[in-house]
C-alpha atoms as one frame of an Amber mdcrd trajectory, in Angstrom:
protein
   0.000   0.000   0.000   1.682   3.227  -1.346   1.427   5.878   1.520   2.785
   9.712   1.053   5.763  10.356   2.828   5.473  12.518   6.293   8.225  14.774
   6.540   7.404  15.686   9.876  10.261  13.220  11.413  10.009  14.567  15.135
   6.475  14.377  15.728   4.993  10.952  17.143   1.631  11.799  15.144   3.149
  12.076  11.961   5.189   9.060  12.339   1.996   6.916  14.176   0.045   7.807
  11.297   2.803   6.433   8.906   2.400   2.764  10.454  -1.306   3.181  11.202
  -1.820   4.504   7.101  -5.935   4.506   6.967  -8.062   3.878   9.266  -8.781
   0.400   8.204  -5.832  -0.303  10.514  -7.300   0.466  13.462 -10.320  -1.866
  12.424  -7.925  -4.755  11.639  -6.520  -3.882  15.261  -9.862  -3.968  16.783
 -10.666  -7.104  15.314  -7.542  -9.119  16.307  -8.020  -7.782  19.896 -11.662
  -9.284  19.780  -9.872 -12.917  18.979 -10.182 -12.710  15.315  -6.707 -13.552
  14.366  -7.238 -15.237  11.315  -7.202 -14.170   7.535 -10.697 -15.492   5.805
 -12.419 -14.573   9.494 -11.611 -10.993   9.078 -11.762 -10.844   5.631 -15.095
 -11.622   6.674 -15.414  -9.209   9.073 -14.430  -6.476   8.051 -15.820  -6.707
   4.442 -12.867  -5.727   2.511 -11.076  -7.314  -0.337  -8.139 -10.036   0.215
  -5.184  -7.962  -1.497  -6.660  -4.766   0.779  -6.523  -6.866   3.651  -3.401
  -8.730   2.694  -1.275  -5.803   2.350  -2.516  -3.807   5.743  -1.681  -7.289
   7.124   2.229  -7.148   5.760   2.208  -3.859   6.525   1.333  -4.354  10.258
   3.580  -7.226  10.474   6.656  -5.282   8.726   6.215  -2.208  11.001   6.109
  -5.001  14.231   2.514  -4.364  15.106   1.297  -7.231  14.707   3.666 -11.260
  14.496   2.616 -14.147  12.394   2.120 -17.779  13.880   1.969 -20.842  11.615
  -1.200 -22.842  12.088  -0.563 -24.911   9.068   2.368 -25.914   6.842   0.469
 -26.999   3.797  -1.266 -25.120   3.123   0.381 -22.187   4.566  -1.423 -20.307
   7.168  -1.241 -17.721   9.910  -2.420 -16.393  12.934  -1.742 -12.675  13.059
  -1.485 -11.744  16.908  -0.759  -8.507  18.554   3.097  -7.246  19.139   3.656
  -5.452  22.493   3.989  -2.237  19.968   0.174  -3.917  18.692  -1.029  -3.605
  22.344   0.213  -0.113  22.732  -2.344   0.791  20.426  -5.026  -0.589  22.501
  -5.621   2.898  24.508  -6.014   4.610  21.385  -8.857   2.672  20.242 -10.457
   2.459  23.635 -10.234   6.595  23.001 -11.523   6.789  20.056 -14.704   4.437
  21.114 -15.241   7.172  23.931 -14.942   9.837  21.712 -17.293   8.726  18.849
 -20.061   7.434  21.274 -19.921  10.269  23.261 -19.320  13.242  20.489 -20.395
  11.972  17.188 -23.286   9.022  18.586 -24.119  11.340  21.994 -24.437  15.114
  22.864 -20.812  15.121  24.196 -22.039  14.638  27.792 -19.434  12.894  30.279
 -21.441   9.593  31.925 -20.636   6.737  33.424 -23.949   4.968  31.802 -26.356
   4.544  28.781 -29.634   4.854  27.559 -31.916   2.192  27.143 -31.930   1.310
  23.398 -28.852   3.260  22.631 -26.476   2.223  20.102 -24.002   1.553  23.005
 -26.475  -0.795  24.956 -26.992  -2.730  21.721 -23.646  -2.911  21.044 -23.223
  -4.366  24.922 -25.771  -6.467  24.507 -24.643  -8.490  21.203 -22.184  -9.799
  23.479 -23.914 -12.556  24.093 -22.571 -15.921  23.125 -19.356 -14.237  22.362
 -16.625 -15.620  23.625 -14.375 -14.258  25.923 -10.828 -13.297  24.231  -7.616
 -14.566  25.601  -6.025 -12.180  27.902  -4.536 -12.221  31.817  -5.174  -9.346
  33.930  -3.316  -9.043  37.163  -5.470  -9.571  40.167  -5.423  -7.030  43.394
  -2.996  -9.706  45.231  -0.616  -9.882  42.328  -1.331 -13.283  40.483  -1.689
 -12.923  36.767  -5.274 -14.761  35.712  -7.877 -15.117  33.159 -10.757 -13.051
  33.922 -13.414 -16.178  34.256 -13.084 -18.777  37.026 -11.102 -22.030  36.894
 -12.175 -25.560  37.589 -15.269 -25.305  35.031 -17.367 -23.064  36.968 -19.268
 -20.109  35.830 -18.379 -16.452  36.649 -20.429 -13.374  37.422 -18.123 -10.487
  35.450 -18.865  -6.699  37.006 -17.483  -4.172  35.813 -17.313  -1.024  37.808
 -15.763   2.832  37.303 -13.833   2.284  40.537 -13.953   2.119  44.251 -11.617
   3.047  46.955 -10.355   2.465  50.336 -10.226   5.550  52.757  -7.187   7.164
  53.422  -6.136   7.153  49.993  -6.253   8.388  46.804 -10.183   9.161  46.316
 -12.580   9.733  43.807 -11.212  12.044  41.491 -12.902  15.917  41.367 -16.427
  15.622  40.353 -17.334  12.404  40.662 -20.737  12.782  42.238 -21.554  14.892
  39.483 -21.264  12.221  36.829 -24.344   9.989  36.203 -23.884   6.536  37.120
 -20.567   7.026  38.668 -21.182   6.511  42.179 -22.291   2.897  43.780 -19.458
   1.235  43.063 -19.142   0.543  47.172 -22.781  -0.511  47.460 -22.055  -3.082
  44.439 -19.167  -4.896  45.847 -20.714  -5.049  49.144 -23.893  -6.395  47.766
 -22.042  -9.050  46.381 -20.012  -9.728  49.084 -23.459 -10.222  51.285 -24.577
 -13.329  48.453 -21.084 -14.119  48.081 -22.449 -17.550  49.553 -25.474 -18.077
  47.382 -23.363 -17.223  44.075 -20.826 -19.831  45.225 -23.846 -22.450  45.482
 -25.365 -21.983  42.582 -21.828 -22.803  40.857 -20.644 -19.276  39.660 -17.276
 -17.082  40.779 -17.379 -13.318  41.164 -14.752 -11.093  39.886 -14.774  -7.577
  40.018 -12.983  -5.701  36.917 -11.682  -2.197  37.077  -9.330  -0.270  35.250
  -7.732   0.956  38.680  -4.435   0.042  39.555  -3.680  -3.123  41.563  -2.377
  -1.609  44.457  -5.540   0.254  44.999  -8.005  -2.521  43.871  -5.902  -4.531
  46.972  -6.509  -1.634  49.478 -10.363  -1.942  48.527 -10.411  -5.433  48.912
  -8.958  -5.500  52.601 -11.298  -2.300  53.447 -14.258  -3.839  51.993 -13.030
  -7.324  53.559 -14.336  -9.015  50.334 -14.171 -13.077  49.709 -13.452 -12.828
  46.661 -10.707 -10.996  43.861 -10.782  -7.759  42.323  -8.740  -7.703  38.486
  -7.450  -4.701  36.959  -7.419  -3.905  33.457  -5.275  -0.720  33.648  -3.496
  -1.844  30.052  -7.313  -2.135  28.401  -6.831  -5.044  27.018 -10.288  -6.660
  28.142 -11.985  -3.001  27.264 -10.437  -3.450  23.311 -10.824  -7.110  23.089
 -15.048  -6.851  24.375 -15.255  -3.084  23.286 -17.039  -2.488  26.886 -18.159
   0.805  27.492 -15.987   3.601  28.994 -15.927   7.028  30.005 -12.417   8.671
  31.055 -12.302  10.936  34.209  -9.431  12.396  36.026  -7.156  11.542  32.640
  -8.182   8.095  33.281 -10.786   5.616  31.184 -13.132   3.562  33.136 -15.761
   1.067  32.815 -18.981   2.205  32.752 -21.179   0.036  35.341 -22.109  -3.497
  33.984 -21.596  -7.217  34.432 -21.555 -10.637  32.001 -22.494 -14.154  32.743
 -19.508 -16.141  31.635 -19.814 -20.059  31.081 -17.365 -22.555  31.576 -16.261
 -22.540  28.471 -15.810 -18.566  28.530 -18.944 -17.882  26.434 -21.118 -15.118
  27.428 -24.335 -15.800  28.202 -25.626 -12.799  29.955 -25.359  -8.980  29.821
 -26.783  -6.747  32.386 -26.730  -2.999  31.014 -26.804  -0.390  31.501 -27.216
  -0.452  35.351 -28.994   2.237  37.372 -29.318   0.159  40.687 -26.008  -1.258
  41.541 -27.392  -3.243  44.653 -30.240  -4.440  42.619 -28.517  -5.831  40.014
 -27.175  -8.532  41.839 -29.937  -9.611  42.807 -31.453 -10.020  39.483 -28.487
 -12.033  38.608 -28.559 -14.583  40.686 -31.832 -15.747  39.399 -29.712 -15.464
  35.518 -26.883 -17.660  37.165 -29.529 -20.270  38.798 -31.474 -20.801  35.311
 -28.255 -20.907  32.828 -26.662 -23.138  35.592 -29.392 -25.816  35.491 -29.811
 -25.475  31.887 -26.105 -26.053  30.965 -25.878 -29.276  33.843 -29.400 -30.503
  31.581 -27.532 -30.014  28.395 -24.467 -31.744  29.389 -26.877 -34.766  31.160
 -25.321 -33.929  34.398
């Protein structure tokens, strides 16, 4: 793909936009984030020809964005998979969600929720029976983990902007102000409280925030909950799912919602947007009960 040379050699824009080229790129980007790491599946995807796609492909893979693994030797074919340079892209497109649903989709208001109906909440919703991509996020103890629970269980997802423990760095300025923000508190308390009835029913909680682990672990011990808090500081669930965000205090956050995650890291459930953070749990435990029973039915357990 011929691109015009940027003369502009000191400026990281100029040269960004050199790799990136069109914004197909960051669509190709967004895919393979999402688990589509094969040719024909985004081909599919993203609806453009194979020598368009096969050169943005090279391209990436020249420029290091993106490295090739062999998944067959005859004939040949690749996985294309994200670069540690690929990742550091992932910010940009979790900005550039934010900006077009909440500019060019939305009146430019800052919230930390959606409208019934919305583009957003459809987009949210279409989640279901999608799987889960294949990242680790670092829990508020330090392990590295997948976000869904081990041993073939099911796992309650929620996603919150972010809580913290007093005495240290609080909500940032304005947070009261912005709709759906607060309740983040109430919510992991709430689920601490049917921590025991989740557990019987056969499905893990995991809180997800974008906070740092070091403050996620302060929260936990203040809130004295039973079970782990993840952060996804680098964004890498946000790109791979596309969730929701808003950014506050020069930091992007998860709007307020939570996924139903089988044991075979399918999605199964979607609750959002939520405007009753303590009331949402309780509606899911119901959602966990029913898709529990009807997955031991289907299996003839």
């Amino acid at each position: 793909m011929k691109r015009a040379d940027l003369s502009d050699a000191d400026c990281g824009i100029a040269q960004a936009l050199g790799v990136i080229g069109d914004w197909w790129t960051f669509l190709v980007v967004r895919d393979i984030a999402g688990g589509t790491t094969r040719f024909d599946g985004l081909q599919r995807a993203l609806g453009v020809s194979r020598r368009a796609l096969a050169e943005r492909l090279a391209s990436l893979v020249a420029h290091g964005v993106l490295a090739k693994r062999p998944y067959s030797d005859h004939p040949p074919r690749y996985d294309y998979l994200l670069t540690a340079k690929g990742e550091g892209l992932l910010p940009a497109l979790i900005a550039l969600q934010d900006w077009g649903t909440r500019h060019v989709m939305g009146d430019g208001a800052l919230t930390a929720t959606s409208e019934e109906g919305s583009a957003e909440t459809r987009r949210v919703h279409e989640l279901v029976n999608r799987k889960m991509p294949d990242v680790v996020l670092e829990r508020h103890d330090g392990e590295r983990v997948a976000p869904g629970a081990t041993g073939g269980g099911w796992t309650v997802l929620y996603f919150f902007p972010g809580a913290f423990a007093p005495g240290t760095q609080g909500y940032p300025p304005g947070w009261a102000d912005i709709p759906g923000a607060q309740g983040c508190t109430l919510e992991s308390l709430t689920y601490a409280s049917r921590h025991a009835d989740f557990e019987a029913s056969g499905a893990a909680i995991r809180g997800v925030s974008t906070q740092r682990p070091d403050q996620l672990a302060a929260f936990v011990t203040h809130a004295r909950l039973p079970y782990p808090l993840l952060s996804d500081q680098d964004g890498k669930l946000a790109a791979g799912l596309l969730l929701p965000t808003f950014r506050a205090a020069g930091v992007d956050r998860f709007k307020r919602l939570t996924l139903l995650v089988d044991p075979d890291a399918i999605i199964r459930a979607v609750q959002f947007p939520i405007s009753d953070p303590a009331g949402s749990v309780d509606e899911m435990l119901p959602l966990v009960r029913g898709q529990w029973q009807r997955h031991r039915s289907a299996r003839g357990a």
